[in-house]
N, C-alpha and C positions, 0 to 999 in steps of 0.2 A: 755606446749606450751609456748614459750618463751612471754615476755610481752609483745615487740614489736608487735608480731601478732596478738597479743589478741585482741589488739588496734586499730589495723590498719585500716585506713577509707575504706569505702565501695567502690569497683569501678562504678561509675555511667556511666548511658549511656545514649548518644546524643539521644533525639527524633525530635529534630527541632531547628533552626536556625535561627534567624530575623537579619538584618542585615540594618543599616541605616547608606548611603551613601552620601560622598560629589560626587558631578559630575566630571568630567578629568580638564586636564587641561583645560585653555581658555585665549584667547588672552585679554589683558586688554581691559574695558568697554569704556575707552574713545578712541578716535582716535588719532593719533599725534598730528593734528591743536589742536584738545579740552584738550591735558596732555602741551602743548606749554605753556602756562604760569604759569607752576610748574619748571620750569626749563632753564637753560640760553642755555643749549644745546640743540638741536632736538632729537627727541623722535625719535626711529624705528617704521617703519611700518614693519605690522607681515603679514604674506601670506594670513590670514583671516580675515575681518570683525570684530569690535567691538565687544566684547563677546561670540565670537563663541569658540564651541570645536575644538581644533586643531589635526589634523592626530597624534601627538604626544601622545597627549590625548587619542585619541581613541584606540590607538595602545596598550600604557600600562593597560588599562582601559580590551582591551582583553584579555591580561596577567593576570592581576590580577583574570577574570573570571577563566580562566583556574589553577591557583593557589587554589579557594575556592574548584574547581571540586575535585581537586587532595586530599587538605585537608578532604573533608569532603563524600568522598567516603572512604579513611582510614577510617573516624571514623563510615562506615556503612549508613550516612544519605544518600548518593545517589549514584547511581550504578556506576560501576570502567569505562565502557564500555556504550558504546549507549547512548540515550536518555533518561533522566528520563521519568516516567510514567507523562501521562499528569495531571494535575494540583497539582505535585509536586513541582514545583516550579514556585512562581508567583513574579511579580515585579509593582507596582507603581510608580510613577515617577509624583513630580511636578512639573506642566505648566508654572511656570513661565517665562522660557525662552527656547530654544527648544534643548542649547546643554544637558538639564537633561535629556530629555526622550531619546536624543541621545547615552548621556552614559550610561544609563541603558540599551539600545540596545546592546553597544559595549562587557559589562560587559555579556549578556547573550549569545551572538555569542561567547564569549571566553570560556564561563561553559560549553555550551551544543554545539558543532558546529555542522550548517546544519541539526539542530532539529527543527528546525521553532518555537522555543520561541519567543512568542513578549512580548514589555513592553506596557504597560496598562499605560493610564493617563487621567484626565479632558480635554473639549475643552479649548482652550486657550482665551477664551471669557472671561471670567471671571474667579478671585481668588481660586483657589483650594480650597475646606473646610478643608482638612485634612494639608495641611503643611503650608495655609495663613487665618486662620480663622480671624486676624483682621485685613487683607486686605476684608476680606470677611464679617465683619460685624456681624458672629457672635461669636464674644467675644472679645469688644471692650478695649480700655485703657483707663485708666484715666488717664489726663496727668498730674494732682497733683500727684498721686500716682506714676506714674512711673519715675516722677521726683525723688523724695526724693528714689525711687530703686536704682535709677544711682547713685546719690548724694553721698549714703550709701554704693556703693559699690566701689568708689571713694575715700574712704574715710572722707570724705565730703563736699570736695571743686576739681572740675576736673583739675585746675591746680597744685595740688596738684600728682594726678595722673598722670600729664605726667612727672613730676619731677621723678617719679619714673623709667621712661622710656629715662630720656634727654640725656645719654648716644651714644641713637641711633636718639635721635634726630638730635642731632650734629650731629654724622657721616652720616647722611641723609641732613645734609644743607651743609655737606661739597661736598658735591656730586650735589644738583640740584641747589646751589648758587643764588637761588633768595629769595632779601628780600622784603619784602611787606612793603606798607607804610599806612596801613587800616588793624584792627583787632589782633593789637599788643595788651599784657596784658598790665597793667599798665600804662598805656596810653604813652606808649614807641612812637617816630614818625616813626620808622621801627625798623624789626627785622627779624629773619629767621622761618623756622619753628620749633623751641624751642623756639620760643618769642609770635607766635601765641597766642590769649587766645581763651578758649575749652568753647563753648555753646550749651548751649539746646536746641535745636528747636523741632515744630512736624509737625509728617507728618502721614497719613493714614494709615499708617505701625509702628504708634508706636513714638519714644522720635528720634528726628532725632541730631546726634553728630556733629557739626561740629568745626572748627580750626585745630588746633595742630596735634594733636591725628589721626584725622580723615584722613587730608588729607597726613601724613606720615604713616599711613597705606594703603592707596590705594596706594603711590608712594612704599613703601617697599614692597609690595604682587607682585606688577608690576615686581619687579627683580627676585624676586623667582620665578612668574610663565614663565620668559625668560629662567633663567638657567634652570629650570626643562623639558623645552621645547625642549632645544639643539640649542636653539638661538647659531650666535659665540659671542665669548666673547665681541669683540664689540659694542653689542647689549646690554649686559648685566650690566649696570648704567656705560655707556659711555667707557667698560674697565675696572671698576676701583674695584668694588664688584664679582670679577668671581671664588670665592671660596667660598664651603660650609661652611668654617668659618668666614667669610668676609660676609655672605649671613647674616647668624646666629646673626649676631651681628645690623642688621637692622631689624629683624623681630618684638621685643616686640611690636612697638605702632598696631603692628596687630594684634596679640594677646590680647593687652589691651582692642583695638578698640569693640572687640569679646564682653571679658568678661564684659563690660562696659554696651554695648546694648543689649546682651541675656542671659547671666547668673544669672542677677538678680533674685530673687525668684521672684519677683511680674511678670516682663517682661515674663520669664520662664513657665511660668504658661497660662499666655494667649498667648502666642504663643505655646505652645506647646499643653498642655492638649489635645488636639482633636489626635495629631499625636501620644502621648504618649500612649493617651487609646487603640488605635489601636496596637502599638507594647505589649501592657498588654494583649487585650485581644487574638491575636494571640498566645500568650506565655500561657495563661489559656486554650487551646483548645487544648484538648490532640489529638496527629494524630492518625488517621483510613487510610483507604485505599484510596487511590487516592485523597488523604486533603495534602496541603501544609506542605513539609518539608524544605523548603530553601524559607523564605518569604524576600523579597527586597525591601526597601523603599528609591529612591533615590531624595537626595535634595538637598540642598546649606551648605555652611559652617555655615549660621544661625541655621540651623537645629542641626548639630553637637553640636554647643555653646549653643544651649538651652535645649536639651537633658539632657547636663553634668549639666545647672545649674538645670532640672528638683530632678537630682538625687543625685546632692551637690558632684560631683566627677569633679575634675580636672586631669586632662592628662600632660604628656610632653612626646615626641617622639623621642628617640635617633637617629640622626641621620637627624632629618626632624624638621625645627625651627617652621613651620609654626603647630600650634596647628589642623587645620584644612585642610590640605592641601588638591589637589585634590585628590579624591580616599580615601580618608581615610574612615573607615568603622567603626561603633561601632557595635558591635557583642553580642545581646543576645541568650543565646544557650542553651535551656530546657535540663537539665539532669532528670532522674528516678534513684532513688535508689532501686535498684532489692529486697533489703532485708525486702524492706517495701512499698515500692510506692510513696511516697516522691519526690516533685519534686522541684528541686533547679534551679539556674539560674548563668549563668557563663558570667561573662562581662567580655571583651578584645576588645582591638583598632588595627584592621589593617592596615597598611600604607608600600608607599615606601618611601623609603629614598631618599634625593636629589640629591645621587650620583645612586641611582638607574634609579631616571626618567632620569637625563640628560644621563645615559650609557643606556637608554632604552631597559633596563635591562628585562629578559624574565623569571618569575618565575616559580619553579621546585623545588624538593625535595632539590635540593643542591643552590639554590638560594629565598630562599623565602623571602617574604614581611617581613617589621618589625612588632614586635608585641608585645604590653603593654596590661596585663593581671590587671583587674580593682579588685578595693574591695568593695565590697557597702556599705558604714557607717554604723553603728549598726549594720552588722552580723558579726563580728570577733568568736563570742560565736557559733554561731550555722552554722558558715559552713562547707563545705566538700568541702576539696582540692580545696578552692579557690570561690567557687560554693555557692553561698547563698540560702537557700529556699525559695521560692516563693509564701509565703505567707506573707514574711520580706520585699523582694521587694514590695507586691503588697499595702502594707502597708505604708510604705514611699513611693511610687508615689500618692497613696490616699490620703496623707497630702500633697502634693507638688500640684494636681491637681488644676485647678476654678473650683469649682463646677457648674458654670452659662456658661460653654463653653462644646458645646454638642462635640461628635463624629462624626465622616461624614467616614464611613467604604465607601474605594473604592471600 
C-alpha cells in the first residue's frame, strides 16, 4: 500500500451544525438630524427608521438561508427536498432590537420555504440571559477589571491604539470635515477626529469607548452598511467612498472599536460565557431522532467579537473589511470519526462580500458566500482535516469561561 494511503486522514462526517449569526443589514441607529453634527454635509435619509432591517437586508439574509440548505443537504445534514423533520432545526434570536429576530425569520424562510419554521426569542421586557447576561445582571463587570482588559489590549494607552488606525482616520476627517473644539488630546483647542482623545466611560453594558475610535467607527460602519445596501452612490460618504477599496480603507477604527470592547479575555468571558456554554453544550449532545441538526443563534456584531475573543481566534474576510458584517456566521460543525467515534469540531466564517450585497447577489453552487475556514490554537497536533477534537475545544472554552456567569438555555 503506498504510504500516502496508509496515512491518509479518516473521512469525517457532519452530525450537526451550530451556527452564530450577525442580523442583515440595517439602517444606521442614528437619524440624519442626530448624525448632523458629525459632518459639515447632510446625512441621507434611508427608506426605514433608525436601526431597522432593510428589505436589502432581508433579501440576502434569504439567500444566504437558502445557500446553508444547499450546503448542508450535500453534506447529508438535511434533506435535498421539503421540509426538514420538525425540530431539526431550531433558531434563537436575541431581543435586543427587533430586526434580529427579523433576520433570523428571513434566514429560515430562505432554508426551509413555506415550512412554517419560526424563530424563537425572549419578551423584549427585559435583557436576554443567554446573549446580555450583564445587561441582565447576572454576571456583572468590574469596571477596575475591565478597565486595565481594554487598557491591555490597547496596548496600554487608547491613544496609542488609534494611532495605529489614523490612517483611516484621516481619510474619515477628510470626508465629514468637522472639527471639534471640546475633547481634543493634548489639550489641542480643536482638531478632527484623529485629534479626538479616546475615554473610558461605563455604562450597564460594560466599559463604554468613547472619542476618536468610537465615533469613526459608527461614521465608517454607516458607509459600508449604505454600499452594501445598494444606496446610490451619492448617498454613499457624500460620493466620495463608493468603492470596495475606497470602503476598505475606512473600516479599521470599526474593527478596532470591536476588538477593543469584546475581545478582551476579561470583557469575553462575561459577555459571553452564558451564550458560549450553550453553543458547547449543543455541540456535546450527540443527535438522535427528531433532536436538532442545524441549531441557529442569531445576534449582533458584539456577539461575533466576543466569540472570537472567547476562543483567541482572529478572522479577516476577503473581500468584506468589516470583520463583522451583517450576515456573517461562525460555524461550529460536529464531525464523527467513523473509525473510532471521536468527535471533532470544524470552525469556518460565512460571509458575503461587499460586492456581493451591493449586486444583491443570489447564492447557489456557482455563486456562493465567502468562506474562511478557522484553526483553534493548540490543536495543530491532533486535528483532522482542519477539524479539532472536542474535547481540545471543550477545554479551552472551559479556561476562557467566568465560572460565576450561569447558562440560561433558551
Amino acid at each position: 500500500m503506498p504510504a500516502a494511503a496508509a496515512t491518509a486522514a479518516p473521512a469525517l462526517i457532519l452530525e450537526k451544525s451550530v451556527l452564530l449569526m450577525r442580523h442583515g443589514i440595517r439602517s444606521p441607529n442614528q437619524t440624519p438630524e442626530q448624525l448632523a453634527k458629525s459632518a459639515t454635509r447632510p446625512w441621507p435619509a434611508w427608506p426605514v427608521g433608525p436601526g431597522l432591517l432593510t428589505e436589502r437586508g432581508e433579501t440576502l439574509l434569504r439567500s444566504l438561508g437558502g445557500w446553508y440548505r444547499l450546503h448542508y443537504a450535500a453534506a447529508g445534514l438535511l434533506p435535498e427536498t421539503g421540509c426538514p423533520a420538525s425540530g431539526t432545526v431550531t433558531n434563537w434570536a436575541d431581543n435586543a432590537a427587533a430586526r434580529i429576530p427579523l433576520s433570523a425569520q428571513a434566514l429560515l424562510d430562505g432554508l426551509a420555504p413555506d415550512c412554517g419554521l419560526k424563530v424563537a426569542f425572549a419578551p423584549q421586557t427585559a435583557p436576554d440571559l443567554l446573549f446580555n447576561p450583564v445587561g441582565a445582571g447576572t454576571c456583572p463587570i468590574k469596571a477596575g477589571l475591565a478597565q486595565k482588559a481594554v487598557s491591555k489590549a490597547a496596548g496600554g494607552d487608547l491613544d496609542d491604539a488609534s494611532a495605529k488606525v489614523r490612517p483611516a482616520l484621516r481619510k474619515l476627517q477628510a470626508l465629514v470635515r468637522v472639527r471639534s473644539v471640546a475633547g481634543c488630546a493634548n489639550g489641542e483647542s480643536s482638531c478632527g477626529i484623529e485629534g479626538l482623545a479616546n475615554l473610558l466611560g461605563e455604562s450597564p453594558d460594560g466599559p463604554k469607548l468613547e472619542g476618536g475610535i468610537a465615533r469613526a467607527a459608527t461614521i465608517g460602519e454607516n458607509f459600508l452598511l449604505a454600499y452594501a445596501d445598494g444606496r446610490p452612490d451619492s448617498e454613499i460618504a457624500w460620493g466620495e467612498a463608493t468603492t470596495p477599496e475606497a470602503l476598505a480603507e475606512l473600516a479599521p477604527p470599526r474593527n478596532l472599536f470591536l476588538a477593543l470592547t469584546r475581545k478582551p479575555a476579561y470583557l469575553a468571558a462575561r459577555h459571553m460565557t452564558s451564550l458560549g456554554r450553550a453553543v458547547l453544550a449543543e455541540l456535546e449532545a450527540a443527535p438522535a431522532a427528531n433532536t436538532a441538526r442545524l441549531v441557529l443563534f442569531t445576534g449582533r456584531d458584539q456577539h461575533l467579537a466576543g466569540m472570537s475573543g472567547l476562543l483567541g481566534i482572529d478572522w479577516t474576510l476577503p473581500g468584506q473589511p468589516d470583520d463583522a458584517a451583517p450576515g456573517t456566521t461562525l460555524a461550529f460543525e460536529r464531525l464523527r470519526n467513523p473509525a473510532n467515534g471521536q468527535v471533532y469540531v470544524r470552525l469556518r466564517v460565512w460571509y458575503q462580500t461587499l460586492v456581493q450585497m451591493r449586486g444583491n447577489v443570489q447564492h447557489g453552487l456557482a455563486t456562493p458566500p465567502g468562506e474562511a475556514l478557522l484553526k483553534v490554537p493548540g490543536c495543530a497536533r491532533d486535528e483532522i482535516d482542519g477539524a479539532c477534537p472536542l474535547p481540545v475545544l471543550r477545554a479551552r472554552l472551559d479556561q476562557a469561561f467566568a465560572p460565576e456567569c450561569p447558562i440560561k438555555a433558551p
